[in-house]
N, C-alpha and C positions, 0 to 999 in steps of 0.2 A: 451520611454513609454514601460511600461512594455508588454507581451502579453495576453490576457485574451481569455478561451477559457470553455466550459462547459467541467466539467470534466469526463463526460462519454468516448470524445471525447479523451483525454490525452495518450497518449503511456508509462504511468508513473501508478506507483501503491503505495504498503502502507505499513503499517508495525502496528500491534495491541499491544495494552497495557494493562495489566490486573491490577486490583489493589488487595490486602487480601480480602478473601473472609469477607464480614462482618461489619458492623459498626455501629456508634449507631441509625441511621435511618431504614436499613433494609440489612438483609441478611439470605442467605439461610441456612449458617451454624449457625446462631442463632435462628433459630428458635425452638420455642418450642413444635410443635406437624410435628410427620413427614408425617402429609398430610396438612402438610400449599403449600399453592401453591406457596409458594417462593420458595421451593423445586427443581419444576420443571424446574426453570433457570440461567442457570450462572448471579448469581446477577450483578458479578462483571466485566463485559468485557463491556471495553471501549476502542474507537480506537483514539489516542493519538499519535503523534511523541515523541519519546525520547529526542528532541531538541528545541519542541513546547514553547514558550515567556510561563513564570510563571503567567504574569502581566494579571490581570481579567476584564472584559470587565464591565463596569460601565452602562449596560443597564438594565434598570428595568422593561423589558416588557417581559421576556422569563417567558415559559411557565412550568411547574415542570418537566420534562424530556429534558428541553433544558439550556446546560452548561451555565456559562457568561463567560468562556470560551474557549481556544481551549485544555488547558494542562490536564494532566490525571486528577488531582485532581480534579477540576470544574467537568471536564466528569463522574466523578466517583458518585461525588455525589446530581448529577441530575440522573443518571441511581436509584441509589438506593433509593432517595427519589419519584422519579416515581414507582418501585415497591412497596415499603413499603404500597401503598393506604391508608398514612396518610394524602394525602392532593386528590386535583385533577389526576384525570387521564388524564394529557394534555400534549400535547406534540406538535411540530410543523415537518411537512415535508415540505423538502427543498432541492434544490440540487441548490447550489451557484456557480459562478465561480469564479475560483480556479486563482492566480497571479501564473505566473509562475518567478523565479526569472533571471533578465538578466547574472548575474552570472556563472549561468552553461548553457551550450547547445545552446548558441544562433548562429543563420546561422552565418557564416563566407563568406567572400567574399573574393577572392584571386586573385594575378597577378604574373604572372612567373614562373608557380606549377614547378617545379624541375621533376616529375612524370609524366608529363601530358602524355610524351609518343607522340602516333598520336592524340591525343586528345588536346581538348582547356588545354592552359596553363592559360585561364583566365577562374573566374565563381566562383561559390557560392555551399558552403555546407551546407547542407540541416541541421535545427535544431535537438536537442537533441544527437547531433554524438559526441561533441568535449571534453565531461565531463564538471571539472571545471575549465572554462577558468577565472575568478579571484577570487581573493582572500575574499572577502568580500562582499557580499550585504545591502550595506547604510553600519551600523557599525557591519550588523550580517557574523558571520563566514559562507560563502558561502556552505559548508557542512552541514551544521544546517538550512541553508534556504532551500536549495534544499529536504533535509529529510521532512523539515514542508509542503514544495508543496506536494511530494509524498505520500505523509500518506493523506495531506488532502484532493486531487483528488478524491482518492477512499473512503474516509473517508464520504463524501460529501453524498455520493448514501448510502454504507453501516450504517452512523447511522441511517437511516430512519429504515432499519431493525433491528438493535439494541434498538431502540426507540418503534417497535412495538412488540418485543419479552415482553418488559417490560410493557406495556400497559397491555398487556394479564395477566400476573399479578395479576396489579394495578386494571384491573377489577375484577379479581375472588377474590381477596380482597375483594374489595367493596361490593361485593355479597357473602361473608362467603361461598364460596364454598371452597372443599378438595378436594387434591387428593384422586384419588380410592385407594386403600388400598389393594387390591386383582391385581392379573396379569391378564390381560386380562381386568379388567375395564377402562372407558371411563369416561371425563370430557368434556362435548358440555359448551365452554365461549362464544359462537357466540351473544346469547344475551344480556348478560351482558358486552359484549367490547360495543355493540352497543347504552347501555342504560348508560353505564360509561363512554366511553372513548371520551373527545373532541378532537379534529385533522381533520380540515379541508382537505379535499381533500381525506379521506379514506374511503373504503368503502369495508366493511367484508365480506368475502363470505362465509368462517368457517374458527373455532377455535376449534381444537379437543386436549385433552392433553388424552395420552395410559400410563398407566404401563404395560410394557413388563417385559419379562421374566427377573430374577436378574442377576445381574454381580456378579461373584463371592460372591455371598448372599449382594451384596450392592442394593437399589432398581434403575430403569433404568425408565426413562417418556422420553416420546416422545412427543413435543407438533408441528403440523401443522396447521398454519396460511394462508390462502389465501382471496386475495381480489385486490382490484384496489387502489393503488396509482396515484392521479391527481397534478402534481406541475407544476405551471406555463402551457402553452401550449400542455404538451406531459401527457399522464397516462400509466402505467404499468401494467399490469396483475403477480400479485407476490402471489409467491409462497416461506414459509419461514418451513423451517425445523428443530426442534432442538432434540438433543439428550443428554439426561442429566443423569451423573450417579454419584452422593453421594458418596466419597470412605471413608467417616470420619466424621467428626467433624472439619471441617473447609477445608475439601479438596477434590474436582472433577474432571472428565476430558468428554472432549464430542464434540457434532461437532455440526456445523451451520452450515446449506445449504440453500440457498436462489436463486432465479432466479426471474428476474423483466424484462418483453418482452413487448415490444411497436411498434406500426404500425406509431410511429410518426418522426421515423427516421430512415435511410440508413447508413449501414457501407461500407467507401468506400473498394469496393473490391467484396463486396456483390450484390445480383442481385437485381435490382432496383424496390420501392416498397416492400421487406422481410420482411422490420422492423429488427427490433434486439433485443438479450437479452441477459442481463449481468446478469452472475450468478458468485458464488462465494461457498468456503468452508472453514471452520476456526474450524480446529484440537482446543481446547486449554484445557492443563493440569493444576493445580495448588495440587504439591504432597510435599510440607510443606507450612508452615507458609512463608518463605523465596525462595521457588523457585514457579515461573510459566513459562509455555511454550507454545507460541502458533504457529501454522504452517496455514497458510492463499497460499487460490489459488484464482483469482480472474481475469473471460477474456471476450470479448463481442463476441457474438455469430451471425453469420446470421440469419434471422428469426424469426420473433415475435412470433411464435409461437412453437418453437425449445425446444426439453425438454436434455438439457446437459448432463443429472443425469446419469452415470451408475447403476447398482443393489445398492450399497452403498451410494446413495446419496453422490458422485464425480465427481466434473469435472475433464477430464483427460487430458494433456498435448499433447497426439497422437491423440484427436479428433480434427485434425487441416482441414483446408479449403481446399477442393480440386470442382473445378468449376463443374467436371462432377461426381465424387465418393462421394466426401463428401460436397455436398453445405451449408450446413446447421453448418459446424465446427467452428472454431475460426480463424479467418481471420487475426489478430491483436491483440494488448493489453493483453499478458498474462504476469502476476502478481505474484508473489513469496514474502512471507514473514517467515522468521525465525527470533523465538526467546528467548530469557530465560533471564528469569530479577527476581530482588530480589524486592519483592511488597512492601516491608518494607522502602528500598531506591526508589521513586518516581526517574522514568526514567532513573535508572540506570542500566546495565544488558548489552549483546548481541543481536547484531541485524545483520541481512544480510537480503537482498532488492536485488529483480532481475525482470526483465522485459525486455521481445521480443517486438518488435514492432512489425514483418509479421511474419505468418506462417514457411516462405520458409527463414527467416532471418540465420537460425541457430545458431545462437549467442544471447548472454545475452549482459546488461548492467547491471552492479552490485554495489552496492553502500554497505560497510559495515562498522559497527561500536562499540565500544565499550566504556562504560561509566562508570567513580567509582567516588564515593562520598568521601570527607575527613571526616571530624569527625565535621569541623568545616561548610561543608553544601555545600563548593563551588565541582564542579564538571568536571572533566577531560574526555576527548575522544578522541580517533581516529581514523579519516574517513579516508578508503580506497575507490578508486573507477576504475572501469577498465574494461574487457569484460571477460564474462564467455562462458560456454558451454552452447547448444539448453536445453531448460524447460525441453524436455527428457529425459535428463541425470541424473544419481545419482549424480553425482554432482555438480548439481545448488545449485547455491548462493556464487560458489568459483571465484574466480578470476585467468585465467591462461594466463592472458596478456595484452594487450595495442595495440589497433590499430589508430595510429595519425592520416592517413590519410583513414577515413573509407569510404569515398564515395565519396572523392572531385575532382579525376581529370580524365578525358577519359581513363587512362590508370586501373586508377581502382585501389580500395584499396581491393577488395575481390573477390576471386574468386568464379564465379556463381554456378561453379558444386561442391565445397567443403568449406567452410568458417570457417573450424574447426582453432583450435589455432596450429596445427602441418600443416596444410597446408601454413597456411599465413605466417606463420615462414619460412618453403622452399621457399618461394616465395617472400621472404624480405620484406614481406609487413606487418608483426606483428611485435613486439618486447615485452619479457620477462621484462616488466613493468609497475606499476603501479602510481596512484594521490595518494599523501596521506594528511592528513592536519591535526595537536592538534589541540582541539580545548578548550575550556574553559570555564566555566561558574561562577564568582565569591559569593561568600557564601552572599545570600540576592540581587543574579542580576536576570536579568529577559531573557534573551538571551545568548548565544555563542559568544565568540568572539577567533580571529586568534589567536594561538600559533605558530605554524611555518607551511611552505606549501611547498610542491615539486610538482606544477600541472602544470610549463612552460613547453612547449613544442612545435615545428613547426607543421605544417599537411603537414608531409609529412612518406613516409615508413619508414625513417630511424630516426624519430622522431625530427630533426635537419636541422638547415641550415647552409650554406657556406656566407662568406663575401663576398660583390657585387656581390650578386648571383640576382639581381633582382626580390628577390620574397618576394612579400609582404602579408600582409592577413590581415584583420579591422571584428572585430564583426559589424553587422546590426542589426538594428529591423525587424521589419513584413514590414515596409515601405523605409527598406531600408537605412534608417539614420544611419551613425555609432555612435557603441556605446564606448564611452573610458574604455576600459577593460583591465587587466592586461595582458593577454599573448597575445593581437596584436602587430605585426611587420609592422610597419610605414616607419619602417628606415633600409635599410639591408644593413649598413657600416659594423656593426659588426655580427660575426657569432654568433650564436644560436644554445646553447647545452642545449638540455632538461634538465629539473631538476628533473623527474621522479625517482620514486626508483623501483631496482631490485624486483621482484617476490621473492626471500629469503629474503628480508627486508620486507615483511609483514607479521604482528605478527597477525593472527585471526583465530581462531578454529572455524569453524560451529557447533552449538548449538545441540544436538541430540532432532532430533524431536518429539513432542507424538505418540502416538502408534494411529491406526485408529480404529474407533470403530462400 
């Protein structure tokens, strides 16, 4: 059984998809007067996996800002037909839980650890440590499932703010309002979202859209959203941000800030009763017809009533959890996305994905990918996966190693006072490699499937075992059942040499980010 978990709670984050700005329903670079309120919003940002099933969900009851499905397309053009305010301004808020796939990450249980050291040679490594332990989920390329978890985790909380960026809109549509036309004027939508927009569970506090001073003579709106989101048992106090700046005729760049705090749950870690709030930022450029870029940070915070924001409307990576200096930091969960894709090729482009699980972790989990189209439609990629440097760093979202055994036996896979990749390496507890997996997608298919994989590998330092060396290891579920996966060891007659590849065998450039604005 798979594990099922809301996904606020997930140690796993996303990755965003932009489409052309523009289509035949609604867009901001079509428009024809430049104080149409579509102006004011990235028409076109939708959050998508680059791996997400094509195949559209045959429900007839979604509302005009909710996809039929999960892939860019569907998302695209529900976002854009919710702006246009050619039809309703409706939309539904939800935050669903999220499958996680048995595929990658699942606890492992072991006998014989080769490492254990003074410690138990018997026991269990704790979920999401081991990458991808097989090769496939059902018939999907297990690289491609794992991407559709992590996008749709965080996906789940942020289209709610995607969906009310666009509302706002869809309302001042409906109410022929304009933007101000002068710098320094104001547009109050507070009554018009409340007299347009259907969406159970919302409830407006204000909607202010600014033109601020010009960018480089391009014009600059600022729209602030706040109000209460109610889904299922918990509600949020949210706060949405947007910064929007026109560089063309068909091309902008700008940032999303958003923060959503509730007194209806505890981050473990945090002091009991805080609440918490998950906020978030999404850089994203689109500087031709053929390229967009977007840079996403995304982490849950102690205290409901915690404002993350530095002067820039930024959350920062050093505003980390400390119990008596900093209580109020990010305790967990911080989120990295990069990326540059060609809007013209549907989820095709550059991607890098990273995410810390603690504060004090100092290390990344990093999943990266890249995707090209043939002529004839079908679609190639390859997924790296491995550990990187602390969010800190300049450079997150790289990959500078592999640790097999990252927390599985008393003697320890990390050491507590330094867990950089030059120390584990002194300490034989890293190794200079990496998972990698093609993956594939046929011209008219609806999934990924396996082209070749090098993700076997022992949990242990040296990433291998020895014949009758008595040591075993079995994936579990939550309940402890194993699970039949491809890289347990059942049988330790024969020795066990990882199939990982060298750190010089992966072929991936990080994407250069947009500029902050």
């Amino acid at each position: 059984m798979k594990k099922k978990y809301l996904a606020v709670m997930a140690s796993i984050g996303v990755i965003f998809i932009a489409a052309g700005c523009g289509s035949s329903s609604s867009s901001s670079s079509s428009s024809s007067s430049s104080t149409d309120i579509s102006n004011a919003v990235p028409g076109d940002v939708v959050i998508s996996s680059p791996t997400a099933s094509t195949a559209a969900s045959a429900s007839l009851s979604k509302a005009v800002g909710d996809a039929t499905g999960s892939d860019l397309v569907a998302k695209k053009e529900a976002l854009q037909a919710l702006i246009s305010g050619d039809s309703e301004c409706s939309f539904t808020l939800s935050i669903p839980t999220i499958d996680t796939p048995d595929c990658y990450g699942p606890a492992v249980s072991y006998a014989g650890h080769p490492d254990a050291g003074a410690g138990s040679a018997n026991g269990k490594a704790p979920r999401l440590d081991v990458g991808m332990w097989s090769e496939r989920e059902s018939t999907e390329a297990c690289s491609a499932a794992m991407m559709n978890s992590l996008v749709d985790t965080v996906a789940a909380r942020v289209d709610n703010v995607v969906k009310m960026i666009g509302s706002m809109a869809c309302a001042g549509k409906k109410a022929d309002a304009t933007l101000p036309a002068a710098v320094g004027g104001t547009l109050d939508l507070k009554d018009e979202i409340e007299d347009n927009v259907t969406a159970d569970g919302l409830s407006v506090g204000s909607a202010i859209v600014e033109r601020l001073a010009d960018s480089d003579d391009d014009p600059v709106y600022q729209s602030t959203l706040t109000g209460t989101i109610t889904v299922g048992p918990s509600s949020y106090t949210s706060t949405i941000i947007v910064k929007h700046i026109r560089t063309g005729d068909g091309t902008y760049h700008g940032k999303i800030s958003f923060k959503m705090g509730t007194d209806s749950m505890d981050l473990i870690t945090c002091e009991v009763g805080s609440g918490a709030t998950f906020a978030g930022t999404i850089l994203y450029e689109k500087s031709s017809s053929t390229l967009v870029k977007y840079l996403m940070n995304y982490a849950s915070f102690c205290g409901s009533d915690t404002d993350p924001f530095d002067e820039n409307n930024n959350i920062l990576a050093s505003d980390k959890f400390d119990p008596a200096a900093n209580p109020d930091g990010w305790p967990h969960d911080w989120n990295y996305a990069l990326f540059s894709m060609d809007p013209t090729q549907s989820g095709v482009g550059t991607f890098s994905y990273a995410w810390q699980a603690g504060f004090d972790d100092q290390r990344t989990r990093v999943f990266n990918l890249t995707t090209t189209a043939a002529d004839d439609g079908s679609v190639t990629g390859t997924a790296y996966y491995g550990f990187g440097p602390d969010v800190e760093s300049a450079l997150l979202g790289t990959i500078d190693g592999f640790v097999c055994n990252w927390v599985a036996t008393g003697n320890g896979a990390r050491s507590l006072a330094d867990r950089s990749a030059a120390s584990l390496l002194a300490e034989g507890k890293g190794q200079n490699l990496a998972q990698r997996q093609v993956i594939s997608r046929a011209s008219g298919g609806t999934i990924f499937d396996v082209t070749t994989s090098n993700i076997s590998y022992a949990i242990s330092h040296s990433c291998n075992a020895s014949a009758n060396d008595n040591f075993t290891f079995q994936a579990v579920d939550e309940n402890d059942n194993a699970l039949n996966l491809d890289n347990n060891r059942t049988d330790d007659t024969p020795a066990l040499t990882n199939e990982l590849i060298n750190l010089t065998d992966v072929v991936f450039t990080l994407p250069t980010a947009p500029s902050d604005i």
